[in-house]
C-alpha positions in Angstrom: 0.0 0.0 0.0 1.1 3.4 -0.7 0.6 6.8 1.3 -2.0 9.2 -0.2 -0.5 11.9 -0.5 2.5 10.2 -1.9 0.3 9.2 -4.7 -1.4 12.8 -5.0 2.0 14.2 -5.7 3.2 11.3 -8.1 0.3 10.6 -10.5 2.6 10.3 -13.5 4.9 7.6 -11.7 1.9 5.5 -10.9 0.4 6.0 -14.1 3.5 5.1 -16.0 4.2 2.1 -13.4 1.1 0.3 -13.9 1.5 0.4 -17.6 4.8 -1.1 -17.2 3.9 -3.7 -15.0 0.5 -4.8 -17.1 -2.1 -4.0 -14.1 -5.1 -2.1 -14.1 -5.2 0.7 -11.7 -8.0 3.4 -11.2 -5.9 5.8 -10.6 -8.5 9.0 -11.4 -11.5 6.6 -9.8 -9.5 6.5 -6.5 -8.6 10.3 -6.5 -12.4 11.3 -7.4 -13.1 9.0 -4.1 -10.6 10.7 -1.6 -11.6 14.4 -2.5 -15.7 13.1 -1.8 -13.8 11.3 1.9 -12.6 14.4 2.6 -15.0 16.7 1.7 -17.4 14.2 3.5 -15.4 13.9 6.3 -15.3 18.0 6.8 -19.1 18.2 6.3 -19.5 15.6 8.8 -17.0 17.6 11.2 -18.1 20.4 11.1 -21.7 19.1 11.8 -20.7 17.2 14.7 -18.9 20.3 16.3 -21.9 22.1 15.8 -24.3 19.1 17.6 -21.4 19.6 20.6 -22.0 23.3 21.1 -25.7 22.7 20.7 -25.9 20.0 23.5 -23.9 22.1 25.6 -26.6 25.0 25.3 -29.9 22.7 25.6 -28.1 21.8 29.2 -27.4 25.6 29.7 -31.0 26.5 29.1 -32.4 23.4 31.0 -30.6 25.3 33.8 -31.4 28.2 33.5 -35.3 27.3 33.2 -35.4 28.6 29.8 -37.1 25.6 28.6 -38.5 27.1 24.9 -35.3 27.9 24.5 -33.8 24.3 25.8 -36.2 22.8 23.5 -35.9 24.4 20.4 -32.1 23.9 20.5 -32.9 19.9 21.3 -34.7 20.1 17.7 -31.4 21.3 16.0 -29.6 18.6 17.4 -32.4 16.0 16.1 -32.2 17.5 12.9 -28.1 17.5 12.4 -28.0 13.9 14.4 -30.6 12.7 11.4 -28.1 14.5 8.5 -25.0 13.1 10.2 -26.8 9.4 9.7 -26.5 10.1 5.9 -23.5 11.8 5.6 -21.5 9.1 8.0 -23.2 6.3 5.7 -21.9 8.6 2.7 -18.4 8.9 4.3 -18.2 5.2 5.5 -18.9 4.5 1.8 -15.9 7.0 0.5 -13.7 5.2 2.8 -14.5 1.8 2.4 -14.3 2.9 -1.3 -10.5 4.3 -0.9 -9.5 1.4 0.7 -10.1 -0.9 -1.5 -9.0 0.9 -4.8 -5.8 1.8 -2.9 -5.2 -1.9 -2.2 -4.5 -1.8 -6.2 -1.7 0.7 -6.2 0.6 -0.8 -7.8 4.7 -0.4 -6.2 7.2 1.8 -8.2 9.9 0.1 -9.5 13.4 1.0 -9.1 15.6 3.3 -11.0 17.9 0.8 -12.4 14.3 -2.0 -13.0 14.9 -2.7 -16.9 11.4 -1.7 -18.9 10.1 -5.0 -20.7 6.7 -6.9 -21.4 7.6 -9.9 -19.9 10.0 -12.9 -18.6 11.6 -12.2 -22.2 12.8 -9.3 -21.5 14.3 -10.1 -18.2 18.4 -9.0 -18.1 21.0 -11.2 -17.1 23.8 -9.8 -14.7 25.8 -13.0 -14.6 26.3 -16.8 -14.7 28.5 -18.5 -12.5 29.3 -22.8 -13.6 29.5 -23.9 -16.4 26.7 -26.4 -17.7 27.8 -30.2 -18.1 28.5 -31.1 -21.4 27.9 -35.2 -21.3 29.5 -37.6 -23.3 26.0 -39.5 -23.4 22.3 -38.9 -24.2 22.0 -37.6 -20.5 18.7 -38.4 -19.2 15.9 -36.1 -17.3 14.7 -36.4 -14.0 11.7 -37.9 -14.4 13.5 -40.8 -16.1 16.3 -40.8 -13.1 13.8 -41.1 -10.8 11.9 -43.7 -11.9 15.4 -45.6 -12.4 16.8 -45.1 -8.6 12.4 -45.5 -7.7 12.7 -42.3 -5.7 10.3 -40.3 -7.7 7.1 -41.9 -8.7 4.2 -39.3 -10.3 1.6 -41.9 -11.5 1.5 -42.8 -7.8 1.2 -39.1 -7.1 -1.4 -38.4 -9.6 -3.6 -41.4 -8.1 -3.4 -39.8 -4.7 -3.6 -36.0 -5.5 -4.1 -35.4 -9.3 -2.7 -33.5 -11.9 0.5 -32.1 -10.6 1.5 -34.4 -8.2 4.4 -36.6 -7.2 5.6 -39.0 -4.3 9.5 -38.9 -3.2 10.5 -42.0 -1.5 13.6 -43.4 -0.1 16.6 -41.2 -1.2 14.7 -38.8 -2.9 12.6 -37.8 0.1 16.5 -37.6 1.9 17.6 -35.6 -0.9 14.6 -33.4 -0.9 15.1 -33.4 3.3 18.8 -32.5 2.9 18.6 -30.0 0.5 16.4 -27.8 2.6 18.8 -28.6 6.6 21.5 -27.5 4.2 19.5 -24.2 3.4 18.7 -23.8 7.1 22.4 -24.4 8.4 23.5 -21.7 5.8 21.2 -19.3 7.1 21.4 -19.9 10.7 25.7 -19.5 10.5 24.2 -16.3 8.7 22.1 -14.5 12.0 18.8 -15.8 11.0 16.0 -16.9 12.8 14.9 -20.3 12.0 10.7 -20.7 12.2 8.4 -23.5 11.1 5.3 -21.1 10.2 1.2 -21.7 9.8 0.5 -22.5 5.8 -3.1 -22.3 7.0 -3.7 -18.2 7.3 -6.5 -15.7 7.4 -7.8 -13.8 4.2 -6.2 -10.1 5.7 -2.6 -11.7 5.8 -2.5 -12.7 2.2 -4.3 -9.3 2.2 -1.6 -7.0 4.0 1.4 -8.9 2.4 0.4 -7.7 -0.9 -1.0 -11.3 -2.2 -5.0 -9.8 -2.2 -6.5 -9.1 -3.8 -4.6 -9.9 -7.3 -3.3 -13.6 -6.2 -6.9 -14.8 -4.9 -6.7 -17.2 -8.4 -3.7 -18.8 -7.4 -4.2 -19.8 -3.8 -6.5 -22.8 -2.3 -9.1 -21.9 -0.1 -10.3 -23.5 2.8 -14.0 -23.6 2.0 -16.4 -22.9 4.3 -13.1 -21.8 6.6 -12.7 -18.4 5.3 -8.8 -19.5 5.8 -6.3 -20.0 2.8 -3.4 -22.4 2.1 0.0 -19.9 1.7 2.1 -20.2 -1.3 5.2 -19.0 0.8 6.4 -18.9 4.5 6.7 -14.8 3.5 2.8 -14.7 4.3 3.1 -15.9 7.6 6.6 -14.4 8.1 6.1 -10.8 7.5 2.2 -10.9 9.2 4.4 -12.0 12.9 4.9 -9.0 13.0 1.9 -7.0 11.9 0.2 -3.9 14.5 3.6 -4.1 16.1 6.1 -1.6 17.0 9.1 -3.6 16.2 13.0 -3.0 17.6 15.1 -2.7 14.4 18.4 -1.0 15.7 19.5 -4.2 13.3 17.7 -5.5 10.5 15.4 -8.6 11.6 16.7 -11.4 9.7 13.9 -14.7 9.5 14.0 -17.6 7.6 10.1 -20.0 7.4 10.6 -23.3 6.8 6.9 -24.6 5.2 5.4 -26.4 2.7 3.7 -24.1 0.3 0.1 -24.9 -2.3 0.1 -22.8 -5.1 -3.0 -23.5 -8.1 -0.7 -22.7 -11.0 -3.9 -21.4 -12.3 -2.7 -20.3 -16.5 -0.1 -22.5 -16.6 -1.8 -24.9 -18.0 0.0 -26.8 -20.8 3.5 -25.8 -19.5 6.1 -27.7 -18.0 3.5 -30.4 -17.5 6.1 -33.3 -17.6 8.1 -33.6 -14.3 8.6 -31.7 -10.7 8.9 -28.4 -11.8 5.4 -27.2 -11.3 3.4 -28.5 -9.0 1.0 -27.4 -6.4 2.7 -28.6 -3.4 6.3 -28.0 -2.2 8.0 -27.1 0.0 10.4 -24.0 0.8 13.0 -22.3 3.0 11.8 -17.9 2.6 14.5 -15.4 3.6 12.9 -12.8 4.8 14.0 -9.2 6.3 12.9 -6.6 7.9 14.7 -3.2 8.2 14.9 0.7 8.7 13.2 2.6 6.4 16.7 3.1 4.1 17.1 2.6 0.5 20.3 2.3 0.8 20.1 -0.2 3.8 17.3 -2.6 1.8 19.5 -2.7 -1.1 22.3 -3.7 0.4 19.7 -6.4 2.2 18.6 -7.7 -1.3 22.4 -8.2 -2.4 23.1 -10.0 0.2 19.7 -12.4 0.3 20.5 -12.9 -3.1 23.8 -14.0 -2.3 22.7 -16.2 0.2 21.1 -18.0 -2.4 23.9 -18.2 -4.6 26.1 -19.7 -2.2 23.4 -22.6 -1.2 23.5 -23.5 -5.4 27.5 -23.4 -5.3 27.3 -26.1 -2.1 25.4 -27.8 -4.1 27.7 -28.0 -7.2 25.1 -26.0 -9.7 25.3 -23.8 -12.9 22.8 -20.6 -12.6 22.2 -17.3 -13.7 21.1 -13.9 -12.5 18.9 -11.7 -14.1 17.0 -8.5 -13.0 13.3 -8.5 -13.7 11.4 -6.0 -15.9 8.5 -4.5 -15.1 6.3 -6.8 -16.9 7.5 -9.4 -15.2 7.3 -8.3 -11.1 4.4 -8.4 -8.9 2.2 -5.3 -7.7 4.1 -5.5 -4.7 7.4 -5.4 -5.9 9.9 -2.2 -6.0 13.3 -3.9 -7.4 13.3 -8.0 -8.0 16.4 -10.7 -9.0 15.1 -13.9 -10.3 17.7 -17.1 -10.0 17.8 -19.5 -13.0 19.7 -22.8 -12.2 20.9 -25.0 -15.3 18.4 -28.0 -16.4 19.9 -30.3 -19.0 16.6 -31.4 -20.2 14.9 -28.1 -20.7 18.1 -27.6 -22.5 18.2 -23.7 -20.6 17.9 -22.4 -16.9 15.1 -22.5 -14.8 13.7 -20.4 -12.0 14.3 -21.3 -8.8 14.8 -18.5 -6.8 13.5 -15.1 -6.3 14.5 -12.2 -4.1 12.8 -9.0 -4.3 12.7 -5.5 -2.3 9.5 -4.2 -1.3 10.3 -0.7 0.4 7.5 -0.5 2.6 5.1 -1.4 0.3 4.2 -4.5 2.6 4.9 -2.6 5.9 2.2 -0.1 5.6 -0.4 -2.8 4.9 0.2 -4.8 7.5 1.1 -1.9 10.1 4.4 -2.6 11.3 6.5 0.3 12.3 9.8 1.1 14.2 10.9 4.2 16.0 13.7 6.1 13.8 16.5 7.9 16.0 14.7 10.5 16.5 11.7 8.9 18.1 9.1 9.0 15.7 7.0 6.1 14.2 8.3 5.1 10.3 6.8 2.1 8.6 9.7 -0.5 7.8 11.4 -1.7 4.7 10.7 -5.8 3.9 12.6 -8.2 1.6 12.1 -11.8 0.9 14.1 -14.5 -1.3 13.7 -18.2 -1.6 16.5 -20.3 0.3 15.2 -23.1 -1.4 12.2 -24.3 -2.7 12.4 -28.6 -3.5 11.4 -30.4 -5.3 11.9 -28.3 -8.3 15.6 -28.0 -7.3 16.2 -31.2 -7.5 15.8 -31.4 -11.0 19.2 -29.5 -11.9 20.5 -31.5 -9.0 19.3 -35.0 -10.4 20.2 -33.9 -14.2 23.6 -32.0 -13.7 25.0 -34.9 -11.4 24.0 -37.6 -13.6 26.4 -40.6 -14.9 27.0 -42.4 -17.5 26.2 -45.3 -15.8 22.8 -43.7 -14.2 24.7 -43.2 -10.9 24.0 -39.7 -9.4 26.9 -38.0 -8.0 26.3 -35.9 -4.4 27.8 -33.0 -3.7 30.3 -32.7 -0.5 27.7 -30.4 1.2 24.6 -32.9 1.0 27.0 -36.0 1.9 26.5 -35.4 6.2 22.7 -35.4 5.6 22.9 -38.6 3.5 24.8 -40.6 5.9 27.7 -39.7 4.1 26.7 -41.3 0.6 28.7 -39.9 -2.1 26.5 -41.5 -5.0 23.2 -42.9 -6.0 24.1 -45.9 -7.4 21.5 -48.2 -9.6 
């Protein structure tokens, strides 16, 4: 959510953003609302100061025994009482009205956010590994799995339909060492470690910047009115929401959760495999911090870079790009995608994201912090995946792969796997 007047002053900027970012915002519908709120709300001030000074003089003249005089000013008070009940309906409306067109705002986007239509355009910054070149027809991880029976989807699909998948035996340690290794990392690194709630109320999905955009990709709990998260960030960020939080250092937490996500238009891609399906599971970076560009940008560098290092533990080829406009959320100000090398898509895929939201997410949800001189400012928040599985371990199946159909483990998985330094057939 964004401040008011903030938008009164930058029309242009949000104009120009939600062009760029392909969402529909009523910008001039929203404006026409707040001047009727506060026109509204200074009609209905002014009425209700003038009911005060009335009462006050019906009680004067009550005492004084001037009772025509008591009475008649008991009428005026009936009469602005029965105009206040349509003007506070009327102003009720205007704010209700507000709210939820400003829930639409979209975020600006950085300065250095590269302008593009969508995932296309997306820039690459760097690549670190090199992708395998085998010697063999290398096989996908579909096929390994079903070779080493530690991945079975018809199984999956019996139990949970379309987009689902069983691990079992060394894929579900895999899968389980993957994400320790994730939470090691971050806990050497000062965060917090949390198993979170994946079942959460309608206003956290709300306040995080997921509703009301998002309500097509999560489950719903019917009959509930709760909603399965997509990511730990939900439940992460909403901790902390109504609170005045202490943030003389940034509040670094990491949610470890499985995550349901509809994949609503995707249908038709990447329907072959793990890497989308509606359950997973995922360790979420996320950060909160003083209101400071300059302090959250240095945060997303080094969440990113988190990331980064889990993939060179485990022994992977990836990518970073910046994403364009077309590409980010409403939410987001400035994002870095992570693309991993997958042999069988024959290019990288996503597996990480890490994006800055300013305090975009903060003023929804109401978390503030005294600043050094004592006054209340509305935090910065960041978020970036540790690592979500199964998808990852499709580059870590198809990159490690041997000639014989052996999988090779990298060093840093090898204490979770009781020390197993292959998957042999």
């Amino acid at each position: 959510m964004l401040d008011m007047n903030w938008i009164k002053d930058n029309t242009e900027t949000l104009r120009n953003t939600a062009t760029q970012k392909n969402v529909v915002f009523p910008l001039d519908e929203l404006l026409a609302w707040e001047d009727k709120r506060r026109s509204l709300l200074q009609e209905t001030e002014q009425l209700r100061a003038k009911r005060n000074v009335l009462t006050k003089e019906v009680e004067q003249r009550l005492r004084e025994g001037d009772r025509p005089a008591g009475e008649a000013a008991k009428e005026r008070v009936r009469e602005i009482n029965s105009a206040l009940t349509g003007l506070e309906a009327s102003l009720a409306e205007a704010e209700q009205r507000c709210s939820e067109l400003m829930l639409l705002a979209p975020n600006p986007v950085s300065l250095d956010t590269p302008v593009g239509r969508d995932d296309s355009d997306n820039v690459e910054l760097r690549r670190v590994g090199t992708p395998p070149e085998f010697d063999f027809t290398p096989r996908d991880h579909v096929e390994l799995g079903e070779m080493h029976d530690i991945l079975d989807i018809p199984r999956g699909v019996k139990a949970g339909g379309p987009r689902s998948y069983v691990l079992k035996g060394a894929g579900l340690y895999l899968h389980l060492a993957v994400q320790r290794l994730a939470l090691d990392v971050l806990t050497e690194r000062g965060f917090t470690v949390m198993d979170v709630p994946v079942i959460v109320r309608p206003e956290t999905l709300q306040r995080t910047g997921f509703f009301p955009g998002g309500m097509d990709q999560t489950y719903e709990l019917n009959g509930e009115n709760r909603w399965l998260a997509g990511t730990s960030e939900v439940s992460l960020v909403s901790l902390y929401s109504d609170e005045i939080v202490e943030l003389d250092n940034p509040l670094r937490l990491a949610g470890m959760s499985a995550c349901f996500r509809r994949e609503v238009g995707s249908a038709g891609r990447d329907v072959r495999g793990l890497y989308r399906v509606h359950q997973f599971s995922k360790i979420e970076q996320v950060i909160l911090c003083r209101k400071d560009e300059g302090v959250s940008e240095s945060l997303l560098q080094e969440i990113t870079a988190n990331a980064e290092y889990i993939l060179e533990l485990l022994e992977l080829p990836y990518r970073v790009v910046a994403v364009c406009t077309g590409d980010m959320a409403l939410k987001t100000h400035k994002q870095y995608d992570i693309e991993t090398w997958m042999p069988s898509r024959g290019a990288y895929g996503e597996t990480h994201s890490a994006s800055n939201l300013l305090d975009f997410q903060a003023r929804r949800s109401g978390i503030r912090y005294r600043d050094y001189d004592g006054r209340l400012q509305y935090c910065h928040t960041l978020n970036n995946t540790a690592v979500a599985t199964p998808r990852i371990l499709i580059p870590l199946l198809e990159n490690h792969q041997q000639e014989d159909g052996s999988i090779y483990i990298p060093q840093a998985l090898r204490k979770y796997m009781d020390g197993q330094t292959k998957l042999n057939l």
